[in-house]
Each structure stands twice: as structure tokens, then as C-alpha cells.
N, C-alpha and C positions, 0 to 999 in steps of 0.2 A: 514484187521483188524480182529483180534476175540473178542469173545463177551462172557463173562459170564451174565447167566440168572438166577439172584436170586426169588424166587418165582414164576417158570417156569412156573405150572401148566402146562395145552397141549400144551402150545410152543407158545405163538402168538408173543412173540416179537421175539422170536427164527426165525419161520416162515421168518419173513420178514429181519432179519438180513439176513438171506440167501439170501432171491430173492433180498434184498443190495450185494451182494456178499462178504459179511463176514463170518469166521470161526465160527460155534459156539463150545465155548470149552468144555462148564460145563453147568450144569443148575442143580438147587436145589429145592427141595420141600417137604413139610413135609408128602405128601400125596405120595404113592406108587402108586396107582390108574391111576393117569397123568402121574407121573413121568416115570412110564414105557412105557407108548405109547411115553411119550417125546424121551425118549433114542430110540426108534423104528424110531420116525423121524428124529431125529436129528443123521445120522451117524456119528462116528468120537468123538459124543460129552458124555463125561461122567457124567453118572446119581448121586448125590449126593443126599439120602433122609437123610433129616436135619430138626428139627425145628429150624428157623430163629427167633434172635429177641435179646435180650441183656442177658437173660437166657436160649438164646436155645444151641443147639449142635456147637460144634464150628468146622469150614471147612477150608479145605487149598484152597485157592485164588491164581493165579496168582500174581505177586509182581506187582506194579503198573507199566504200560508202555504209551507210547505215542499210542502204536499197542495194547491195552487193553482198551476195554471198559465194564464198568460195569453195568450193570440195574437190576434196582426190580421195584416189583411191588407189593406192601406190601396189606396183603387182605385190603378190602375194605368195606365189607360187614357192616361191625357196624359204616360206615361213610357213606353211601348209603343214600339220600335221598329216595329211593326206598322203605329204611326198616324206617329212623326216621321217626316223624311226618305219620304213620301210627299204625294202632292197632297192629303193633309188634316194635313199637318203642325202637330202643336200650338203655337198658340202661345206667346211666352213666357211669357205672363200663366198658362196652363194648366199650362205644365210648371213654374213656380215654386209653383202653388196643390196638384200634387202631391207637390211637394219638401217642402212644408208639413205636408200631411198624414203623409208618410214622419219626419218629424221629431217631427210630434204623440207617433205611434204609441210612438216608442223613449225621449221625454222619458216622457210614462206611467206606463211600466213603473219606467224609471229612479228618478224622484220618487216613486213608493210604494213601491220597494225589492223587488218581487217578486222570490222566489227561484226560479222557474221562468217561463220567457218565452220566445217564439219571433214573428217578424215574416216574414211570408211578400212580394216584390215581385217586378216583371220584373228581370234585371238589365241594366243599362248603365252609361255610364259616371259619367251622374247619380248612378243611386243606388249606385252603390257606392262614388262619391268619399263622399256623404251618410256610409256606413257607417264609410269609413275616417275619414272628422273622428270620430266617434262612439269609434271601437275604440283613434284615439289617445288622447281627452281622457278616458273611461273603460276604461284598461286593468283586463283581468279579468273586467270586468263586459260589453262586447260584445265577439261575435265576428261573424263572416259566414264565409261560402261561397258559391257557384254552382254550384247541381246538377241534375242528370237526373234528373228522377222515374223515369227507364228503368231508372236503378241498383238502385231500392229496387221494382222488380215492375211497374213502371205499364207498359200497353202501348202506349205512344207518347213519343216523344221531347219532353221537356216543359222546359226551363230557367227555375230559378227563383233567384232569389236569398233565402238562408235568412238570416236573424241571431238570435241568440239567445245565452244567456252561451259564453262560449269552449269551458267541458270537454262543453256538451251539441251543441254544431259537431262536437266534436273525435269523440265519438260517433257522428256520425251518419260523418264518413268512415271510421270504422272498421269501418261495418259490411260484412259481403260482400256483395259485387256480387250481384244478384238475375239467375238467366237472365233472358237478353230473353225478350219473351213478347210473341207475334206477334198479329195483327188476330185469325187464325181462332181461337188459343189462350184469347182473351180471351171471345171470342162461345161457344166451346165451354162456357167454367167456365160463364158463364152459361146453357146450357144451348139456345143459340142457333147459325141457323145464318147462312152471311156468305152475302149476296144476290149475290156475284161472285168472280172470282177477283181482282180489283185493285181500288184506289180510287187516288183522285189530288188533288190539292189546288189552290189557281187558281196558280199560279206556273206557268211554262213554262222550258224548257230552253232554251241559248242558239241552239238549231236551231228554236226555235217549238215542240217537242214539248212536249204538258204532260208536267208531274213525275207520276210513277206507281210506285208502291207494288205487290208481291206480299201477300197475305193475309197469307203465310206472313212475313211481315217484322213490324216493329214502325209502329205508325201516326206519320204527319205530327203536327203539334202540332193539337190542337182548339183553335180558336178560338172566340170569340163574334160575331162578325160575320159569319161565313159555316161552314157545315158542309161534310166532305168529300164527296167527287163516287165513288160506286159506277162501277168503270168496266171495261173488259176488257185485256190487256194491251197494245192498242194505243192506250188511254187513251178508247176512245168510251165516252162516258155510258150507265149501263144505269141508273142515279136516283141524288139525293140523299139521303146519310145522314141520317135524322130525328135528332129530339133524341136521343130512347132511344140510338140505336144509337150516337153520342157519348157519353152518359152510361156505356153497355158500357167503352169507351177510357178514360174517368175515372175510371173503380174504382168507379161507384156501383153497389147492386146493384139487382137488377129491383123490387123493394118502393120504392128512393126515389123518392116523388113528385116531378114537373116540373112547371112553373107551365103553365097551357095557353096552346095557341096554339104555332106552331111556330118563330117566332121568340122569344118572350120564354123561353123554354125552353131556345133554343141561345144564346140571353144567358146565360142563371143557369148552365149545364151549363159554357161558354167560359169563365167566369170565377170558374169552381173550383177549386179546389187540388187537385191528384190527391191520391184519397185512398191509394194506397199510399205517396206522398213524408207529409201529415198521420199517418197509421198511426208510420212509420218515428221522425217527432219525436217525438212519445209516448213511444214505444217506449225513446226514450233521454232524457227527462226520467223516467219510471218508475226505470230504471235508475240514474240519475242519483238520485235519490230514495232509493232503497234501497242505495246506497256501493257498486255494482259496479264494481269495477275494471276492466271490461272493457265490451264492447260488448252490446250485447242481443242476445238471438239474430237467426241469420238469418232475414229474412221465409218463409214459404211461396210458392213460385213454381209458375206453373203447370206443366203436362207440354209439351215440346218438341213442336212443330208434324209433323203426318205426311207424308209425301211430298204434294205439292199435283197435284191430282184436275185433267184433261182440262176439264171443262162449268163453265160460270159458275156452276152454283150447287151449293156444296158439300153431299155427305151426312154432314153432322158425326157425327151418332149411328153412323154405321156405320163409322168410323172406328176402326180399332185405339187404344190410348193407350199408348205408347213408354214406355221404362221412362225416367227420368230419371236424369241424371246427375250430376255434384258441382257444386257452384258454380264458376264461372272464378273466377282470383286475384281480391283487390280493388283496383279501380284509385279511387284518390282523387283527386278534384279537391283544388286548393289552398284551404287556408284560409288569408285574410287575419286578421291578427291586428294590433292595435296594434305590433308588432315587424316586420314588413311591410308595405314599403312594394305598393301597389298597381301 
């Protein structure tokens, strides 16, 4: 299958269409910044810098095929519960001009008739009203969900809102639950080791404590505004997580280049799609593709975390590796469908 990548950024659905073992053909972004590193990772694949949207730059697409699939991932940023309902709450002009864009994306698709498609956004209650006007007035042809990248292998709790046609939603919640797969588990695959035994994130507990994470646990959501805080379990700072080590927690591997500089880095890294939830969509557009009646295999999960070590800085390599065990049942989040109401 190949894959165009509309609103690339550093590549995360790119990323995992590949380790899906799909072509990536294209990918666009208004930003030169990413898009360059994109083209660096993605061989083969050609850089298009465009603004996207209904008055932005217009681009040549593949014509629609069965072997084509299309995704975006339309910014997010003015839909973020992250930025409303905080002291930089967007305004309405902002969350309207991203409602805009959310609507670009799935007209698109719709008006070329692509038979494989997927839309990756935050979700809320914006965009998921967006989706359900969408899944009413095109039954069939969309669907949504809201999922944890955590289900499908990612080492952090990630929520996103999927939409793409109904039977390859209905797919993705069929597949089995991925073990969780903790901070140290994630830094081990990579062959790394974790600088502490905790990290912690800026929110605080209603006692003043900040929020604080075991290794041994699964990570906070990566942001792009700020990375996580390396800390001991009574939450004191031992450093900030660089970009790399965010990029660990997003599925990219140590080969994918980062734009330099350590903020524009945990920009492009924040506002990636995990690539084991990108892996998982493929996975079941392929599927989809080839009339499987069933679900794609289970992802590969890493090994179960080892009992967690005395001293802030683990000896991962000398770590035994646990044998693993079977997948837990699958627990499905709900798919909305034009027959449900929201």
C-alpha cells in the first residue's frame, strides 16, 4: 500500500506506515523546518511545502486507488484542551479557523472519493460534534473513535481522535489490547538507559505535590510545549527530558532525525502521532485491502518491566528480560457511527 501524508510534520504517521510496511509516497507541510527532516526520513518520498486548507496552495495527489491511502492530521493546536480553558484560551476566531481546517481534511477525502483514508485530531467535544455532522450526512463512508495510543504498544498515554471509513475504525477496536509498556521498557527496546527512577509532568496534585510517574509505569502524554521533568520519587528534579528522549516515548526510532535546537524539536516530536497508534491504522487499512474478515495481527509488545532497582539511574543492560505473557482481553473504546448518537 502507499500512503500520502498530509500535514506531515516530522513524520509520525509516515514513521509507522513504514514499520506497517507501506510505501510512503508524499507528505506535505506548510512548515520547511519538519518537512525537511521528513524528506531525510522518509526515502523515496517526496517533500511537498504547501499550505493546506480550502485557500491554501493547491497539490497534485495521487488519483484515488484501492492501493492509496490518504491521511492528515490537520493542526490541532486552537482545539487542544491543553491551550482552551487555560490563561491562553483560544479564541473564537482560532477555534473556528481550526474547525475549518478539520472539515477541509474530511471534505477531501470525501470529494475524491478515496477508498482508503484516515484523519488523525485532539478529541473534544468540538471535534467530535465536527465528526458526528460528518458520520450522519455520510453514512458508511465515516466513522470515528477515541483512542489510546497505549492500546496499540505506545509507551504513554496518548488520546486521540481517529476518523476514517467505519469497517477500518471497526478494525482498529478489534485489535488486542497491546501490554502496557512502561518508560524503562520503552528506553530498554531502544537500547537505552532511563536517567532516574521517576519523571513527572507540570500539573500538581490537589495537595501541591507534583504528579509523578514510576519508570516502571507508562509515560504522561508528550507535549510540544514543554517536555517531561526526570525526577526521584519525591518528585525533586534530577533534568529535563530532551527531545530524543520524548522521541523514545513516541515510537520514533534512534535513526529518526529531529530538527535542531531543543525546542523546535520538542515541537515537531509533541506534535506527532504515535507512531505505534500510525503503525496500528495501516495495519488495518492493509487488512482492509486484502478482504480480511478479521483484524490484523496483534502488534509486537515490548517485554514486561523488571522489578524497579534501589539508585536513580538504572542498569538496564544487566537486567534479566521476563518472559512475557499473553495479551489482557480487548477492551474497546466506543465507536461513534452515524447510528449513534454522541
Amino acid at each position: 500500500m502507499q500512503v500520502v501524508d498530509l500535514f506531515c510534520g516530522l513524520g509520525g504517521f509516515s514513521a509507522g506506515a513504514i514499520d506497517a510496511g507501506a510505501t510512503v509516497i508524499l507528505g506535505a507541510d506548510k512548515d520547511s523546518v519538519p518537512l525537511k527532516l521528513w524528506a531525510a526520513n522518509v526515502p523515496g518520498g517526496r517533500a511537498t511545502l504547501a499550505t493546506l486548507g480550502k485557500d491554501g496552495d493547491a497539490i497534485e495527489l495521487p488519483p484515488p486507488s484501492p492501493s492509496i491511502h490518504v491521511h492528515s492530521s490537520p493542526p490541532c493546536t486552537d482545539l487542544s484542551p491543553a491551550r482552551n480553558g487555560s490563561v491562553h484560551s483560544a479564541a473564537a476566531a482560532d477555534v473556528e479557523g481550526g474547525v475549518r481546517m478539520l472539515r477541509w481534511a474530511l471534505d477531501l477525502v470525501l470529494e475524491r472519493g478515496d477508498h482508503s483514508w484516515s484523519m488523525e485530531n485532539v478529541s473534544t467535544p468540538t471535534t467530535r460534534a465536527v465528526l458526528t455532522e460528518y458520520a450522519d450526512r455520510f453514512p458508511g463512508r465515516v466513522g470515528f473513535a477515541t483512542l489510546d495510543a497505549a492500546e496499540f504498544g505506545a509507551a504513554q498515554t496518548r488520546i486521540r481522535l481517529i476518523a476514517a471509513p467505519p469497517k477500518l475504525i471497526k478494525l482498529l477496536q478489534e485489535m488486542p489490547s497491546a501490554r502496557r509498556v512502561s518508560v524503562r521498557a520503552a528506553f530498554a527496546n531502544d537500547g537505552l538507559e532511563v536517567p532516574a527512577t521517576h519523571f513527572k509532568n507540570q500539573t500538581r496534585n490537589r495537595d501541591g505535590t507534583p504528579c509523578v510517574r514510576s519508570v516502571e509505569e507508562q509515560s504522561f502524554t508528550v507535549c510540544a510545549s514543554h517536555a517531561l521533568t526526570w525526577c526521584d520519587r519525591e518528585g525533586k528534579t534530577h533534568k529535563v527530558m530532551t527531545a530524543r528522549e520524548s522521541a523514545v516515548l513516541m515510537g520514533f526510532g534512534r535513526a529518526w532525525r529531529l530538527p535542531k535546537g531543543s525546542r523546535n524539536a520538542q515541537r515537531a516530536v509533541g506534535n506527532a502521532l504515535c507512531v505505534a497508534m500510525s503503525k496500528a491504522v495501516v495495519q488495518a487499512a492493509v487488512a482492509l485491502r486484502a478482504g480480511s474478515p478479521a483484524a490484523p495481527p496483534p502488534l509486537a509488545t515490548a517485554v514486561p518491566p523488571a522489578a524497579p532497582q534501589p539508585s536513580d539511574r538504572l542498569a538496564l543492560a544487566e537486567q534479566p528480560r521476563p518472559t512475557a505473557s499473553p495479551a489482557p482481553p480487548v477492551k474497546s473504546p466506543e465507536m461513534h457511527s452515524p447510528t449513534k448518537e454522541l
